[in-house]
Phi, psi and omega in degrees: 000129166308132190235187207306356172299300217272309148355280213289333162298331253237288192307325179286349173286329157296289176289359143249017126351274172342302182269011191217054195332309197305355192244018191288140168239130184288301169339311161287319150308321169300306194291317168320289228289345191266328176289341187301296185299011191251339162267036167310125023254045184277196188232034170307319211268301167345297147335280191294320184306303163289353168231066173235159162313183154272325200285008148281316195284000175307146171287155177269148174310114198282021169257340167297148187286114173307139163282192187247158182317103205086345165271020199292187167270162148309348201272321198290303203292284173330314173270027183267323191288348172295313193309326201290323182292315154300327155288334164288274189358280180309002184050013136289053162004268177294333161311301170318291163340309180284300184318312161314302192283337177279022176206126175286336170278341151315309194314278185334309192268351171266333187331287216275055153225050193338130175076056184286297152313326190255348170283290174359267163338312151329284153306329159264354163290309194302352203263309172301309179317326172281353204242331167237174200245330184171131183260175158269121173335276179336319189262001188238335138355264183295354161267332199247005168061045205194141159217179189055217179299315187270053170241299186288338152319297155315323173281337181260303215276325179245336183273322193072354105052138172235114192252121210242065181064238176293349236212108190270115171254149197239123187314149182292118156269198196265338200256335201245010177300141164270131207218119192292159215224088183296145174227121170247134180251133155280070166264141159245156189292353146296326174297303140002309190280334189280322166308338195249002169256350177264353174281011182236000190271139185277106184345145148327000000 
């Protein structure tokens, strides 16, 4: 599996692409924009996205007829990984999920990008972990797209995680700590005395 090294060879491969168009592989290209969406919420897919033409990033006509899985065009196969990409963004999860599943051409287009789902999940545990202290089993269910054993396998085994009856807890950081907030104002009291003589001062 490719790690974030290998991402940046990817990217760089893209943009040269940009300057050398003939030798653009939509098959490689795919394969960026899907390794991109596995390191979220940096701004690799973004990246790859702007050094692309415009006539790919066009939305396809929605009157035009979809082709079938794997023959779709790059303009197409982008803009589902795009949809895909707004939704991690949006923090929307579970959205994310159905949508993966509601097309045979994702299936097609993450195949080559080994552990795919499971970077995914990841990356959205890390997301989690910084922001609550305990999620509701159900709803963390439907963000990480997985139930039964194997959800409680990830969460105690890849989350480390502690599962309390409904209630999933996720141990305390740095990020997800609550932490009281001191505010100190510096006044000094001539400034007070200046508020309180023009508040005795008689108007012009």
């Amino acid at each position: 599996m490719p790690g974030r090294g290998a991402l940046a060879d990817m990217l760089d491969q893209q943009s040269r692409y940009q300057f050398n168009p003939h030798l653009t592989k939509d098959e490689t290209i795919t394969n960026i924009l899907v390794k991109s969406l596995t390191v979220f919420p940096s701004p690799d897919f973004s990246l790859a996205l702007h050094l692309l033409p415009p006539h790919i990033l066009t939305p396809a006509s929605a009157s035009s007829a979809l082709p079938a899985a794997g023959d779709a065009p790059l303009s197409e196969a982008v803009q589902k990984l795009n949809v895909l990409n707004n939704l991690l963004a949006q923090a929307s999860y579970a959205a994310f999920w159905s949508t993966l599943d509601s097309d045979d051409l994702y299936a097609d287009l993450i195949a080559d990008v080994a552990g795919f789902e499971e970077l995914i999940r990841i990356r959205i545990a890390l997301t989690i972990a910084q922001s609550v202290r305990e999620i509701e089993r159900s709803v963390l269910e439907s963000w990480l797209g997985m139930q039964g054993e194997a959800f409680n396998k990830f969460v105690h085994d890849v989350c480390q995680w502690k599962i309390n009856g409904t209630v999933v807890q996720v141990p305390p950081n740095k990020e997800n700590e609550a932490k009281g907030t001191i505010v100190r104002e510096n006044v000094k009291m001539e400034q007070f005395s200046r508020v309180i003589r023009r508040a005795y001062e008689q108007p012009a």
